[in-house]
C-alpha positions in Angstrom: -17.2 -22.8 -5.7 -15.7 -20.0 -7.6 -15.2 -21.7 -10.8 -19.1 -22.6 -10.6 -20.0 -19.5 -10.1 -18.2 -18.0 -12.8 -19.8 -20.5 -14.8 -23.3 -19.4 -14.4 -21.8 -15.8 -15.0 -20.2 -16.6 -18.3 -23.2 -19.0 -19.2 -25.8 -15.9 -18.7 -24.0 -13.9 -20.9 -23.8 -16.2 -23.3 -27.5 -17.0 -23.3 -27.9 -12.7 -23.6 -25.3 -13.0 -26.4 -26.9 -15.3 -28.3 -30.5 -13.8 -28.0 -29.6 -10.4 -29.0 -27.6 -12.1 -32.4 -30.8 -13.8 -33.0 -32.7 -10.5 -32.7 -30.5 -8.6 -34.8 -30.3 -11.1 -37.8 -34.0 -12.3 -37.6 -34.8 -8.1 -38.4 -32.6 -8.2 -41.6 -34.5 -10.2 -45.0 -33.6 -13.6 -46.4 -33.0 -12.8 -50.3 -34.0 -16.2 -51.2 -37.4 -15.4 -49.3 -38.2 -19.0 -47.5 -39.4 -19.8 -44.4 -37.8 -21.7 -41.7 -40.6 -24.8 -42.6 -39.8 -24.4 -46.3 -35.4 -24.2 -45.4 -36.5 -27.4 -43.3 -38.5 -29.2 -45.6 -36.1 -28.7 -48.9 -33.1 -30.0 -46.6 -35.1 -33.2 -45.6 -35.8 -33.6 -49.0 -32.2 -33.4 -50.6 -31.1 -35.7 -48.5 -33.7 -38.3 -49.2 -35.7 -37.8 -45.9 -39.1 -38.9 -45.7 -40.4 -39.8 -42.6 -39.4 -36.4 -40.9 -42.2 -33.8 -40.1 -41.4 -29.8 -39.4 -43.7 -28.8 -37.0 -44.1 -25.5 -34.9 -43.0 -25.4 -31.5 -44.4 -22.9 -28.6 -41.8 -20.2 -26.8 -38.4 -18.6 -28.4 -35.1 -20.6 -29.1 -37.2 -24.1 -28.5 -35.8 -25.5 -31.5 -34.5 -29.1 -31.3 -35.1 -32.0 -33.3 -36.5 -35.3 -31.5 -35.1 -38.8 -32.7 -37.8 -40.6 -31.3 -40.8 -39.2 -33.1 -38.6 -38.2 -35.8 -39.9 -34.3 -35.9 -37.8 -31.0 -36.6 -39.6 -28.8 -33.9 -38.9 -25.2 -34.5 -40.2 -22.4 -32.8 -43.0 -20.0 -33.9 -40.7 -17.6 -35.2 -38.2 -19.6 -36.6 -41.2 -21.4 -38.6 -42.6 -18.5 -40.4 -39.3 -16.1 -40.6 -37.5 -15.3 -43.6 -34.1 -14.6 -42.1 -30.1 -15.7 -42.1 -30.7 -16.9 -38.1 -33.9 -18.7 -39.0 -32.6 -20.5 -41.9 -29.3 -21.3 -39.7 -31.6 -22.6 -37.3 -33.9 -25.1 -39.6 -30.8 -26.1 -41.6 -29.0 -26.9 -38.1 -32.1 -29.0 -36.5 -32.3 -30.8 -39.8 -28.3 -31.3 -39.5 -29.5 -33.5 -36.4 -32.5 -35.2 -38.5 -29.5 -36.2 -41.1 -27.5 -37.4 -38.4 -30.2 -39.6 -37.4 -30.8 -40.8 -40.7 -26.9 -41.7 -41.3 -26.3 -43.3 -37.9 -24.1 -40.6 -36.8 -22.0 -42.2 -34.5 -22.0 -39.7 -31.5 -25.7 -39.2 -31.5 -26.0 -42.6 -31.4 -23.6 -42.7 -28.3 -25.9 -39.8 -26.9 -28.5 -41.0 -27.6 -27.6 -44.4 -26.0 -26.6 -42.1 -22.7 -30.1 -41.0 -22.3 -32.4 -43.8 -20.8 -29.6 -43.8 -18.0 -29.7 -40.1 -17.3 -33.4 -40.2 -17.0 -33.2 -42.8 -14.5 -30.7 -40.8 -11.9 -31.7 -37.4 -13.0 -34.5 -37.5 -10.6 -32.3 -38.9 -7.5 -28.7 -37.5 -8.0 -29.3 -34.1 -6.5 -31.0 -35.7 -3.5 -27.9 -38.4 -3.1 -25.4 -35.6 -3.5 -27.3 -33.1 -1.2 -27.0 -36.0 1.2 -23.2 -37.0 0.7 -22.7 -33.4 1.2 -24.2 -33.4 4.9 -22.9 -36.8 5.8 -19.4 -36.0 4.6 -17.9 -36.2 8.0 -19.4 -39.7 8.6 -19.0 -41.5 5.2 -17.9 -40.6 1.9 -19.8 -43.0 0.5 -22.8 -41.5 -0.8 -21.3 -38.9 -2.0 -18.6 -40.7 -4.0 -22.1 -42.4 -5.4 -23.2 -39.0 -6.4 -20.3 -38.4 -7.9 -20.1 -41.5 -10.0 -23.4 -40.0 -11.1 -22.8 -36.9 -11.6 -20.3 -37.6 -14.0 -22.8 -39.1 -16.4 -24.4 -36.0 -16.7 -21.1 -34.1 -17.8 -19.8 -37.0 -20.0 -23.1 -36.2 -21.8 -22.8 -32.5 -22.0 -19.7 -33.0 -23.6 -20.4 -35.5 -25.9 -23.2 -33.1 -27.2 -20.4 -30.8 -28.2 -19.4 -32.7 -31.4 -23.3 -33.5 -32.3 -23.9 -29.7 -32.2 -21.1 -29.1 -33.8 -21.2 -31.5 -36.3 -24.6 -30.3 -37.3 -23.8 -26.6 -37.7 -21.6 -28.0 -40.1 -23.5 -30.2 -41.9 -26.3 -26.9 -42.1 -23.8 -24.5 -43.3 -22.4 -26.5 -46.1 -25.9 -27.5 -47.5 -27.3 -23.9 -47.5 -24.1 -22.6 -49.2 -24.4 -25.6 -51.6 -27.9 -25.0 -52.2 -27.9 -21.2 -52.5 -30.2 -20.3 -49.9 -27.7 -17.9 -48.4 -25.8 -15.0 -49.6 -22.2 -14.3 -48.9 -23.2 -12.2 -46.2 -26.1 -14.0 -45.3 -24.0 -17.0 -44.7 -21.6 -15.0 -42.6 -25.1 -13.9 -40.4 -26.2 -17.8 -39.9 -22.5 -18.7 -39.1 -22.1 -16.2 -36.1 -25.7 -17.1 -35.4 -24.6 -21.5 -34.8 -21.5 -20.2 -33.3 -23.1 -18.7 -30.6 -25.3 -21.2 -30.1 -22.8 -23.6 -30.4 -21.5 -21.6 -27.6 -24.0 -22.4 -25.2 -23.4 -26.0 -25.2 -19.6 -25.5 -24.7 -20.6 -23.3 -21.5 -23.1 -26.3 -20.6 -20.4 -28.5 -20.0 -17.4 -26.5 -18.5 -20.2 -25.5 -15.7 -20.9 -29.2 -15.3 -17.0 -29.8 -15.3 -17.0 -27.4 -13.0 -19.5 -28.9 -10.4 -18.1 -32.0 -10.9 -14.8 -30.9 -9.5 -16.6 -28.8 -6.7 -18.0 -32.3 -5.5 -14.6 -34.0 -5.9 -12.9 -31.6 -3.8 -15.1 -32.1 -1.2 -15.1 -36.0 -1.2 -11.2 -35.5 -1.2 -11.4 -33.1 1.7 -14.0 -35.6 3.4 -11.8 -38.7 3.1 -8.2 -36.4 4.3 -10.3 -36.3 7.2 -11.2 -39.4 8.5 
């Protein structure tokens, strides 16, 4: 229980982290003077992709790019701003759309993972909550929460390398295409890295959790 709760600790400070970066960088200029849509659009382009819109999306850090309507989705401010953390933030959502485009092998696998997860998402708290109670009886549903359960942190860790991948694939084309200074670059680099940050947080709490229901089924099964 300890190491979950020093995962939710670590993971809201991250999230603060990464907002107040954002802040900071999205106050300072892009010299290049695009837009998040225009960053988007010209990365699509160079790489020869046509059937992908840029579109705005509602709230603050919403950003994401969706495979199955093929749209870069970037939020309001991210759309319109002419900063280092909005171009490292189009650039990186259009790293996915390339991914896509190339069959990237992990999002493929990722992507594969997620009918599954939407089919126990809405049950496995419920079957674990109940493994939990019954524990002294059986340890059966709880082992089949488990079983669950680790679905949802084999995803969160196979996200690690998409994100990451994609930062890199970002970085490299804005460089390449001189849409970033020196230290412009060096702004939208610690901007993905915290980001990326997030993600690696995601799945060390889901580790985590995973371990905390482990011990118990362990504890459960000493027992009987």
């Amino acid at each position: 229980m300890f190491l979950v709760l020093a995962a939710m600790v670590v993971s809201w400070l991250i999230q603060w982290r990464l907002r107040s970066k954002f802040a900071q960088y999205a106050k300072i200029g892009l010299q290049s003077g695009l837009t998040g849509r225009q960053i988007a659009e010209l990365m699509l382009a160079d790489h020869g992709i046509t059937d992908v819109r840029v579109i705005s999306a509602e709230g603050r850090l919403t950003d994401h790019y969706n495979p199955a309507d093929k749209t870069v989705n970037l939020s309001e401010a991210v759309y319109e701003e002419r900063s280092a953390a909005a171009a490292a933030v189009a650039a990186h959502e259009c790293g996915h759309a390339v991914q896509h485009a190339t069959a990237y092998s992990m999002l493929q696998f990722r992507s594969a993972m997620v009918p599954a997860l939407s089919a126990v998402s809405t049950y496995m708290p419920w079957i674990l909550m109940a493994g939990v109670f019954m524990i002294r009886t059986t340890v059966i549903p709880l082992g089949v929460g488990i079983a669950l359960f680790s679905l949802t942190t084999l995803f969160s860790f196979v996200t690690l390398p998409v994100e990451f991948d994609a930062s890199r694939r970002a970085l490299a084309w804005i460089d390449k295409r001189g849409i970033v200074t020196p230290q412009e670059h060096t702004m939208a680099k610690d901007a993905l890295w915290w980001a990326a940050m997030t993600y690696v947080v995601a799945a060390l709490s889901s580790l985590a959790t995973l371990l905390y229901y482990v011990s118990i089924f362990l504890g459960g099964r000493d027992r009987r």
